[in-house]
N, C-alpha and C positions, 0 to 999 in steps of 0.2 A: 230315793233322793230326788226332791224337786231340780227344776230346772237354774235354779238361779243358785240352787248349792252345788252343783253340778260347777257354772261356772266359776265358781269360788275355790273349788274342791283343788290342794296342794299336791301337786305330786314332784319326786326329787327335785328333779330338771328345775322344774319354779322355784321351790326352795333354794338349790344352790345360787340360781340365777341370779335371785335378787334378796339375798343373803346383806345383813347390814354391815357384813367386815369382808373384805378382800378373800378370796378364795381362788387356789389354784390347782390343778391336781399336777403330777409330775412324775416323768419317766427318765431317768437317768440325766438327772436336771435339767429338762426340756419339759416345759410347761403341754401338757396336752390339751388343758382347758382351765379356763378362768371367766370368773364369774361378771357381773357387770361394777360392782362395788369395786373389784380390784382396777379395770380399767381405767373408771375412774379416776381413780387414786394416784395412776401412773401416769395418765393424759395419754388413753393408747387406744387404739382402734382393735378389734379382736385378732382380726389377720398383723397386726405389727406384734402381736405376743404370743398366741398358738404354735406350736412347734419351734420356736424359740428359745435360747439358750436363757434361765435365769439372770446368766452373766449382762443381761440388757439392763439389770435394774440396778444394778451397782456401781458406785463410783469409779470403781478401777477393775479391770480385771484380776490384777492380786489380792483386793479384797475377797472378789467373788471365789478363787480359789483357797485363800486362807479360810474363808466360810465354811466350805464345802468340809476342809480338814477338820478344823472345829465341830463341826456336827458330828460326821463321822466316831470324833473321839470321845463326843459329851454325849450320845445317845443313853439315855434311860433303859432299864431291862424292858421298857412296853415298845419302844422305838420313840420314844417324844423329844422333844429338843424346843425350847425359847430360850430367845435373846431381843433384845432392843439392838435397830441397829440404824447407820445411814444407809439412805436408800435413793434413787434415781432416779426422777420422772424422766418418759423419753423428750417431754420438748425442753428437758434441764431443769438444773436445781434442784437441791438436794431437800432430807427430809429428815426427820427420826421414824421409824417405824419400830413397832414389836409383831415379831415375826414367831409364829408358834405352827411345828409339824410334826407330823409320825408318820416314819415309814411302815411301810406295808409290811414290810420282813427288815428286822433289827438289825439281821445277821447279813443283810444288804441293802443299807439305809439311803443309797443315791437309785434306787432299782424303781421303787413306786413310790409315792408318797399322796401326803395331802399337807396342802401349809394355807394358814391364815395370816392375813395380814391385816395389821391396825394403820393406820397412823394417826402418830401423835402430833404433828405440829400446831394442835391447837393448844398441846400441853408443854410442848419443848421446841423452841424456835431456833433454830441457827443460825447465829448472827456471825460468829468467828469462822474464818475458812481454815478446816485442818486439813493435816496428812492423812491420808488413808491409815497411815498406823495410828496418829490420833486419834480417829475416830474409832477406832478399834477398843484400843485402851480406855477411851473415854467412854462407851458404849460398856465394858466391865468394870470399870468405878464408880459409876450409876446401879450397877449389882451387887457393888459392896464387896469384890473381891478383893485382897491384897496383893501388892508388887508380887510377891513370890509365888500368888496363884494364879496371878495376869500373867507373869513369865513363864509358868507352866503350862500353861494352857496356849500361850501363842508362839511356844518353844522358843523363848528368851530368855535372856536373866533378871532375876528382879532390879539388878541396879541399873539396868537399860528400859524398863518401866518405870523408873524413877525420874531417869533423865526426861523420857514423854513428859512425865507426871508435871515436872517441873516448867515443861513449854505449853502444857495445856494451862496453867495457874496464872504463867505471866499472858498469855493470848485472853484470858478469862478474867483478870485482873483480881486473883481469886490468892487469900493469905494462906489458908489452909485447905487441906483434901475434902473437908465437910464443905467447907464453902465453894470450892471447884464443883464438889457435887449437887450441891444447888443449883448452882447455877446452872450447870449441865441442863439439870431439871428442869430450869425454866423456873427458878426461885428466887 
């Protein structure tokens, strides 16, 4: 190998480094390493995020705990897990992000991991300020779930998804759940 493929020549470290989507590896949701695209993304300096609790990129701490439940319970037989979600920068304001990982071991999905992160705010912009359970709810009616699969999944009941459903519509000025979910979408 010449000298100038030499410098060229990719190895992990590069790859992940400068990786075009958010990358973070994680030990019992403590971020162990993250890549330069996720910094970015978050408005964060290495040492404000390395060994650091996930729970910094999240609007509330009960989100980031209901998160954690949610994975936990929705893990795939490989260990994978996405959802679209809000997210945190640390110098504030909020985001949509989809967030995609796989644990290392299925059978203990907060132990190792690896998760990517996008963000979408070039495709979905948030203009209305929600509740952490709004954005919850609104974040699976963008996936097409029904009240009674949003309530099983975030251990409510469908008619207390409904009620969200109905404050995300009037905050969204939205007639119907397809047009609430437009708009959600940035439509």
């Amino acid at each position: 190998m010449g000298e100038k493929a030499e410098r060229l020549a990719l190895d992990y470290r590069t790859a992940f480094d400068l990786a075009p989507i958010g990358l973070a590896l994680s030990r019992n949701r403590l971020m162990i390493d993250c890549n330069q695209q996720l910094l970015a993304m978050f408005g964060a300096r290495r040492a404000q995020l390395v060994g650091q609790s996930f729970e910094v990129l999240y609007p509330t701490a009960a989100e980031y705990q209901r998160t954690g439940e949610r994975i936990v319970a929705s893990l795939d037989a490989t260990g994978r897990y996405a959802d679209d979600r809000v997210m945190r920068r640390l110098a504030g304001g909020l985001f949509w992000c989809h967030v995609t990982g796989r644990a290392l071991d299925p059978a203990q999905p907060h132990e190792a991991g690896i998760w990517a992160f996008e963000d979408l705010s070039s495709k979905r912009v948030l203009e209305v300020e929600f509740t952490g359970r709004e954005r919850e709810i609104a974040a699976l009616l963008v996936e097409g779930l029904t009240s009674k699969l949003i309530g099983k999944r975030l251990a409510i009941s469908p008619r207390t998804v409904d009620v969200y459903r109905g404050r995300l519509m009037r905050k969204m000025g939205a007639v119907t759940t397809a047009e609430l979910v437009n708009r959600l979408l940035g439509g």
